[in-house]
Every structure is written in C-alpha cells, then in structure tokens.
GUPA-310869 format. One line per field, with one value per residue: residue number from 1; x, y, z of N, C-alpha, C in turn. Coordinates in steps of 0.1 Angstrom, whole numbers, plus 5000, padded with zeros to 4 digits. Last residue first. Example, Ala and Ser with C-alpha at 12.3 -4.5 7.8 and 13.67 -1.06 7.14 Angstrom:
<pts>
resi	(2/1)
n_c1	(5128/5132)
n_c2	(4978/4943)
n_c3	(5071/5078)
ca_c1	(5137/5123)
ca_c2	(4989/4955)
ca_c3	(5071/5078)
c_c1	(5129/5132)
c_c2	(5000/4967)
c_c3	(5079/5078)
</pts>
This chain:
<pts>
resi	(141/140/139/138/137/136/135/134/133/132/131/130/129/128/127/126/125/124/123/122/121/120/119/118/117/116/115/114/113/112/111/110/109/108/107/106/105/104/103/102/101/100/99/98/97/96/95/94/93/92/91/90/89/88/87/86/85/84/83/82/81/80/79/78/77/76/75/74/73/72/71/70/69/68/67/66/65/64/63/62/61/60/59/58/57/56/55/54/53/52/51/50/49/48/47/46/45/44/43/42/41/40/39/38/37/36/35/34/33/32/31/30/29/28/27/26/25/24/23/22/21/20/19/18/17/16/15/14/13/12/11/10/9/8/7/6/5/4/3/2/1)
n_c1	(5085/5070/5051/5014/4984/4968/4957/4983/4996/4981/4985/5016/5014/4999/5015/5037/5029/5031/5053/5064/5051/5065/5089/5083/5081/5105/5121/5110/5113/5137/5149/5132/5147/5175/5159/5125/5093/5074/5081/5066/5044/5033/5004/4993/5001/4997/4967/4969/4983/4972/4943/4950/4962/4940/4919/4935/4939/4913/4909/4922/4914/4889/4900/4917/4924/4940/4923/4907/4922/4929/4907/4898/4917/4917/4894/4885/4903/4896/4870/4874/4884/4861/4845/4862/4868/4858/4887/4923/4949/4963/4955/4933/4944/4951/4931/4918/4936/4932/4898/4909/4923/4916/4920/4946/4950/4945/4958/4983/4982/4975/4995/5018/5008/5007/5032/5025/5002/5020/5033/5022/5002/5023/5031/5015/5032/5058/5072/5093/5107/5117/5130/5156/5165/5172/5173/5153/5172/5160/5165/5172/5161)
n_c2	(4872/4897/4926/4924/4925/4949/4965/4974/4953/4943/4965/4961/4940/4949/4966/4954/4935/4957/4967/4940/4940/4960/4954/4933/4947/4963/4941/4929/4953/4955/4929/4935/4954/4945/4908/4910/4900/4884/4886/4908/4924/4948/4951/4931/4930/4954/4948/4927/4936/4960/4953/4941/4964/4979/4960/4952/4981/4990/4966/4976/5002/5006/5014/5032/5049/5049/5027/5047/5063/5037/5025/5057/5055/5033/5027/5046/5049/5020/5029/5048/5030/5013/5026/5039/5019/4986/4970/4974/4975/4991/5017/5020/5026/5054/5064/5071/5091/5110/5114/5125/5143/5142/5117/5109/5125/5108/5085/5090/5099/5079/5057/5069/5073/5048/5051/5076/5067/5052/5068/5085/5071/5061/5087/5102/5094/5078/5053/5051/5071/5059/5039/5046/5055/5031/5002/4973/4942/4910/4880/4846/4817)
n_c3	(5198/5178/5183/5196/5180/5182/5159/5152/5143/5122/5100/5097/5086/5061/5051/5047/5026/5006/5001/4993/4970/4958/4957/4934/4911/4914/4903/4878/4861/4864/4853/4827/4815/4811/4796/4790/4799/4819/4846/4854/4852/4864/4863/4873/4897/4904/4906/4932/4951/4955/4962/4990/5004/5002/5016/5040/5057/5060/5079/5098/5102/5118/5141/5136/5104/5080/5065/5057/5041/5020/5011/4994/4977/4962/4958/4943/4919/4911/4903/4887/4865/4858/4848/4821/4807/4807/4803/4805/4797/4805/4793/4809/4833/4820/4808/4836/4849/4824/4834/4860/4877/4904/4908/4906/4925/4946/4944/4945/4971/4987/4979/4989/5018/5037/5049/5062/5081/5095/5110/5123/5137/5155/5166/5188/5211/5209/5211/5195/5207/5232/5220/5209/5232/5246/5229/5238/5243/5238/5260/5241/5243)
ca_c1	(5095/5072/5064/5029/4996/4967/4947/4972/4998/4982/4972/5008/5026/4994/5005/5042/5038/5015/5041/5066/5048/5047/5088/5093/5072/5092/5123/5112/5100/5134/5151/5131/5135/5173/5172/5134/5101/5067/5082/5084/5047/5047/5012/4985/5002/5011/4977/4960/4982/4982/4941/4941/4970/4951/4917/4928/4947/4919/4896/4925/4925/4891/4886/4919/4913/4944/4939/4900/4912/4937/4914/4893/4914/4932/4903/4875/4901/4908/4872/4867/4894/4879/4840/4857/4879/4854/4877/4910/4937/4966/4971/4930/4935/4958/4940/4911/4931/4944/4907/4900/4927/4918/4902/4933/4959/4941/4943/4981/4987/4966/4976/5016/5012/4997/5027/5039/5003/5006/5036/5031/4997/5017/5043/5016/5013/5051/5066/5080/5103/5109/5115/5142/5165/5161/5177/5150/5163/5165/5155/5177/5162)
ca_c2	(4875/4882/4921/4927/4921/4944/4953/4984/4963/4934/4959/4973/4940/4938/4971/4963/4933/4947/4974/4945/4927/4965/4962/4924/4939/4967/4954/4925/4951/4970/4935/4921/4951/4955/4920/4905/4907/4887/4871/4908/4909/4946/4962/4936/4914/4945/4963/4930/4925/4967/4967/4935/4951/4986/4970/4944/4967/4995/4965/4961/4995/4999/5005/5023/5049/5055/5022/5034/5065/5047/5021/5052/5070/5043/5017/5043/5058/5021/5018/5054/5038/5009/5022/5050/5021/4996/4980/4969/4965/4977/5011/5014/5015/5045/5060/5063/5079/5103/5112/5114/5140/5155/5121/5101/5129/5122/5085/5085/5106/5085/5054/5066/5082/5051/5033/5075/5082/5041/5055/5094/5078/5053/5085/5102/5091/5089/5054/5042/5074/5064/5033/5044/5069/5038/5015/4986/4955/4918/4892/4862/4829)
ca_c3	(5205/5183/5184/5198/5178/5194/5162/5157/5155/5134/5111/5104/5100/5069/5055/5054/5040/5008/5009/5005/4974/4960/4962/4950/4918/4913/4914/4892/4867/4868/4864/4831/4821/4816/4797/4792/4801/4806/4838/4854/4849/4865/4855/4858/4885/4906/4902/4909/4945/4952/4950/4971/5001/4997/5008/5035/5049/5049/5067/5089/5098/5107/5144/5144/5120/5089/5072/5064/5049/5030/5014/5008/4986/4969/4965/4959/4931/4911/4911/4895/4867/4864/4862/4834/4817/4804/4798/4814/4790/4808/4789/4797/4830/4828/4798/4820/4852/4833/4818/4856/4861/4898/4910/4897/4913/4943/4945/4933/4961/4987/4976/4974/5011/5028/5043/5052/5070/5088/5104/5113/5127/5149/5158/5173/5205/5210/5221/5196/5201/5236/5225/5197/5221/5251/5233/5226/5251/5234/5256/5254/5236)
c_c1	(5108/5083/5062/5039/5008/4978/4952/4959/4990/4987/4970/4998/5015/5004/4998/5022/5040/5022/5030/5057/5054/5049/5073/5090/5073/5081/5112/5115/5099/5118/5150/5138/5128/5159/5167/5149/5115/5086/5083/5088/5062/5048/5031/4998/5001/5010/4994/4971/4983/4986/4958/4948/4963/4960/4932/4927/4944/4937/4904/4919/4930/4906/4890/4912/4924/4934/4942/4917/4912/4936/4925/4901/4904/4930/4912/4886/4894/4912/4886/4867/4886/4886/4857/4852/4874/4862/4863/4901/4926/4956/4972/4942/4936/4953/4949/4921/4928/4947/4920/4904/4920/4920/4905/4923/4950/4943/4937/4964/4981/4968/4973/5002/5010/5001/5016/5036/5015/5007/5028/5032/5009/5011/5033/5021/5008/5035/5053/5066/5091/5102/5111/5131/5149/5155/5167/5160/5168/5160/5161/5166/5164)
c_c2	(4867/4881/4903/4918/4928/4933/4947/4979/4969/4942/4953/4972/4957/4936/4957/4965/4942/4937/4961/4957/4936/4953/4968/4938/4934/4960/4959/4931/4942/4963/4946/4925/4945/4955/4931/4914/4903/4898/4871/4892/4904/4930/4957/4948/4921/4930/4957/4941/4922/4954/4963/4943/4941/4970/4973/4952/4959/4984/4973/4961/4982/4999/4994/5014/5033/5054/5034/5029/5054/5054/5030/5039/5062/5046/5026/5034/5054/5039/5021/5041/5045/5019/5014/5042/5032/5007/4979/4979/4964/4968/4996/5009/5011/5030/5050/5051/5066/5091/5100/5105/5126/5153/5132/5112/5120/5128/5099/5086/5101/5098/5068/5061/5079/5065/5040/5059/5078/5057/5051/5082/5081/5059/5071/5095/5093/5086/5069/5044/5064/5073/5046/5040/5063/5053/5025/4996/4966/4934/4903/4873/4841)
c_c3	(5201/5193/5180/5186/5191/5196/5175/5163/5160/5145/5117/5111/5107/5087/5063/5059/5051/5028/5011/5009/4990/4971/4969/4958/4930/4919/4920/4904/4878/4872/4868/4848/4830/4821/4812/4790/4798/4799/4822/4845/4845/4865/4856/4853/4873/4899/4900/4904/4930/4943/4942/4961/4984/4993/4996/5017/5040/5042/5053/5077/5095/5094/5131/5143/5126/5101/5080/5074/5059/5041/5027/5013/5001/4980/4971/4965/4943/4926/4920/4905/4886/4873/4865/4847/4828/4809/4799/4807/4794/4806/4798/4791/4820/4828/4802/4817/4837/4833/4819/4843/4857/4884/4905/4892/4901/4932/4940/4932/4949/4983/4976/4971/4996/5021/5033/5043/5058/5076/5093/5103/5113/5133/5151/5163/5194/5206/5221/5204/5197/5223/5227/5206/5214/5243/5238/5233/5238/5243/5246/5247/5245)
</pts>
C-alpha cells in the first residue's frame, strides 16, 4: 500500500487548533438547535413527541431536550466526547426509527424518508469517526 501525502493547503488546515472544535460544533449544530428551540417552545416540543405516539409527552419531550442539549455539550469537551457520541448517536437511532420508517411508505415518500433515514444513519457515523479522533484514533492507513 503507497503512502498517501495530505497537500500541504488541507494539512495545514487540519492542522489549526481550532478547527477540531469548528468540526465537532458544525456535527452538533442540528442537536443543539433543535434542543434550544425545544426548551424555548416546550408545548412544541409536546406535540412533537406526541405526533409519534410517545406518551406521556411532557417527560418525552424534556428527555428528548437533556439528550440534544447536553449530548452536545458533552461531545464538544474532550474528556467526554465519546460519552456525548454515544448520547446523540442513541437519541438520533430511536428518533430515526420512530419518525422516518421509510419501509412504512410509499411512492414520492417512500424516497424522501429513505433519504432521510440513510442521512441521520450518517451523522450517527460521523459522530462516532469523530470520537475515535479525539480519543486518540488516527486515520487508517
């Protein structure tokens, strides 16, 4: 197997001290919108839960916020970035079975909810590639 070599434009951007944060910040952006937008419109929230059958829907819905918002939290430290992987990747799992049963579906649908689903299934990829990096993972080679 030949080495591959990083251009030197994108390593030395790999390379900034920030740019990990800017990374993991943008993977957790839609948790920790949807999280806030929960806790600001509770109610919201509720109805949201409740449109996929879960009930009782106020300890759902206030579940559904501790996962977002702290999940996210947690994925942005270092120490406990796996733990907020772990977190966000479940939450997104259920949430993605319970709301986009692309199987259940058919025509035009049937390929907006498979879209959809194959899309969450890759943040849930994305946040797991993430906490192996920041855990000490390299690359494969």
């Amino acid at each position: 197997m030949t080495d591959i070599t990083v251009p030197r434009l994108f390593a030395q951007i790999l390379e900034l001290p920030a740019f990990d944060y800017i990374v993991r910040g943008a993977l957790v952006s839609p948790f920790l919108m949807s999280g806030v937008v929960k806790l600001l419109d509770f109610t919201g929230a509720m109805n949201e839960v409740t449109g996929l059958g879960l009930k009782p829907a106020g300890p759902f819905a206030a579940a559904v916020i501790v996962a977002q918002l702290g999940g996210s939290l947690l994925f942005l430290t270092s120490r406990y970035c796996w733990l907020g992987a772990g977190i966000l990747a479940g939450f997104t799992v259920l949430a993605t079975l319970l709301a986009h049963p692309f199987w259940a579906f058919d025509g035009p649908d049937r390929g907006r909810q498979t879209a959809t689903f194959f899309e969450h299934l890759a943040i849930v990829g994305g946040l797991a590639m993430a906490a192996l990096f920041v855990n000490g993972r390299s690359a494969p080679q």
